[in-house]
Backbone bond lengths (Angstrom), bond angles and torsions (degrees), N, CA, C in turn:
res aa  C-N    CA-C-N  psi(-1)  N-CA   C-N-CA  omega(-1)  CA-C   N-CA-C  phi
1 X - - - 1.451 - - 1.529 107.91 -
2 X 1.575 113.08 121.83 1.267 96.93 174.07 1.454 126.19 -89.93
3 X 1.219 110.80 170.85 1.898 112.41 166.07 1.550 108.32 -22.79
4 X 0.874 117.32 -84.97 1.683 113.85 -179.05 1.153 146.94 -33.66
5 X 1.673 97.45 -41.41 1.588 117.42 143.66 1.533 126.72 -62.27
6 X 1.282 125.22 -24.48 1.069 125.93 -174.91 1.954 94.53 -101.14
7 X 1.050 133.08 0.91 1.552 127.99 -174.63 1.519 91.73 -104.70
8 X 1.492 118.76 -43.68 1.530 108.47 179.26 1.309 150.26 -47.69
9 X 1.842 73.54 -46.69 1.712 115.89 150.57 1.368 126.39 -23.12
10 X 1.391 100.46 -81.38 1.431 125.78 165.30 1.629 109.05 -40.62
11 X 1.412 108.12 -64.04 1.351 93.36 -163.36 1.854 107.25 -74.33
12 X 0.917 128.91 -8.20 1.396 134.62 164.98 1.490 110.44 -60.58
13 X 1.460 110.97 -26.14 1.380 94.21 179.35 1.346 131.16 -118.50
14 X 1.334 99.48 8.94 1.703 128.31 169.60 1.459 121.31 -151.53
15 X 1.640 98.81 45.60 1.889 96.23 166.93 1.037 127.29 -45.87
16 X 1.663 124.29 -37.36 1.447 118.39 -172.97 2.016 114.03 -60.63
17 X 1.530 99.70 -45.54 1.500 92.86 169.58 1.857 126.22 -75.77
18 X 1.062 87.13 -13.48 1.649 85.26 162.53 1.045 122.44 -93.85
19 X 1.501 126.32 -27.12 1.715 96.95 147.04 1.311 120.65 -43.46
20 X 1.176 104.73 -69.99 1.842 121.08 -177.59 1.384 79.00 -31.24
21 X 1.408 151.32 -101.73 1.782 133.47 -131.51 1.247 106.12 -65.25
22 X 1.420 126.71 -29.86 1.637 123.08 153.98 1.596 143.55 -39.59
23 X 1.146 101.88 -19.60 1.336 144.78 -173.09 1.408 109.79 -105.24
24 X 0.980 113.55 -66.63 1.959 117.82 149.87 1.129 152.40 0.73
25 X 1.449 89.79 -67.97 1.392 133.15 -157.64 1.644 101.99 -106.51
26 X 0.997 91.10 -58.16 2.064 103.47 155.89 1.708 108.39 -48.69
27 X 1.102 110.19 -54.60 1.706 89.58 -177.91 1.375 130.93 -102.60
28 X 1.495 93.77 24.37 1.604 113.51 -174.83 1.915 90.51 -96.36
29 X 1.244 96.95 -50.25 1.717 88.73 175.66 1.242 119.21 -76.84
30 X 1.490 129.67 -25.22 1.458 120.37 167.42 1.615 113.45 -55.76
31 X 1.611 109.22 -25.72 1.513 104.58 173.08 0.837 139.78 -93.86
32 X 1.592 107.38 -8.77 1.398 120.68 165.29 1.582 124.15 -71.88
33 X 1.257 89.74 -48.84 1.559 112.24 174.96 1.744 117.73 -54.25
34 X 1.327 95.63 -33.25 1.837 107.22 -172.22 1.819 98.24 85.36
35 X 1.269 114.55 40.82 1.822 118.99 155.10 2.046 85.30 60.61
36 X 1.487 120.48 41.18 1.148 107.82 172.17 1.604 125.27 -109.37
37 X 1.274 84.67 1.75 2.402 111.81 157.56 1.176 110.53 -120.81
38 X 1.467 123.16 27.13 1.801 98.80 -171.43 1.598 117.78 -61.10
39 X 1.798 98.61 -37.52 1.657 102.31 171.58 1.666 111.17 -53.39
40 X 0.721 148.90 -48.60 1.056 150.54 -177.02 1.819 119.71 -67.35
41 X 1.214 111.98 -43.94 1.644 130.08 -178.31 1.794 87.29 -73.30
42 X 1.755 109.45 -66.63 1.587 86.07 -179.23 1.531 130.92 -45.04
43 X 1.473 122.44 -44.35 1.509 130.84 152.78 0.792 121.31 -27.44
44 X 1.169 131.72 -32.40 1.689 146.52 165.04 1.388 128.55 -51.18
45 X 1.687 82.49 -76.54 2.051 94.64 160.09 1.038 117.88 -40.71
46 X 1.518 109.68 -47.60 1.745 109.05 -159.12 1.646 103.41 -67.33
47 X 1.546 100.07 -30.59 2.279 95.23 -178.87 1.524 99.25 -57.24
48 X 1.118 110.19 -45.81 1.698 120.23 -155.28 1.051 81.55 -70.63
49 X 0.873 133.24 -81.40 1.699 127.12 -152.11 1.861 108.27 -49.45
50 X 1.274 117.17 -38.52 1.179 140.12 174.62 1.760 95.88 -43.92
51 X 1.295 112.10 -83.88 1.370 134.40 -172.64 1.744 116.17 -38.44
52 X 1.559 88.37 -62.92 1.836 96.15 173.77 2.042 98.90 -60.07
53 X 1.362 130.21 -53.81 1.542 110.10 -177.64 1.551 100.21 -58.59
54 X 1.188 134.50 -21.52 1.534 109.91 -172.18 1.333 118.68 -61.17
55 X 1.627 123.47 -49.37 1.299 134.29 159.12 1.323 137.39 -37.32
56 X 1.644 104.69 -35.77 1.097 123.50 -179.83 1.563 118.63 -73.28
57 X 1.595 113.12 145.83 1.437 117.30 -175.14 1.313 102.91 -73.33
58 X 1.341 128.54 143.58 1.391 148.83 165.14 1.639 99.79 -55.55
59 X 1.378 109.82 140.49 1.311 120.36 154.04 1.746 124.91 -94.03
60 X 1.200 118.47 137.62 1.753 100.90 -178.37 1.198 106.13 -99.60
């Protein structure tokens, strides 16, 4: 199994906290930085967040 398979994994089985570290991780560099990529770091979140719902089962 590679890395990727085993990261998908993961996030398949705890999306809600991987947003949350997406979210994180995003405003750990907006603060490091002094908010001087946020356009870009938010662009970020939004893939991730994008990526982890793709995997994820639909609710009806």
């Amino acid at each position: 199994m590679s890395i990727v398979d085993k990261l998908k994994e993961m996030l398949g089985k705890n999306p809600d906290q991987a947003k949350q570290a997406v979210e994180r991780g995003g405003d750990m560099v907006d603060e490091r930085t002094g908010g001087k990529y946020s356009d870009k770091v938010d662009m970020a979140q939004e893939k991730a967040n994008e990526f982890i719902d793709r995997d994820r089962p639909q609710q009806p």
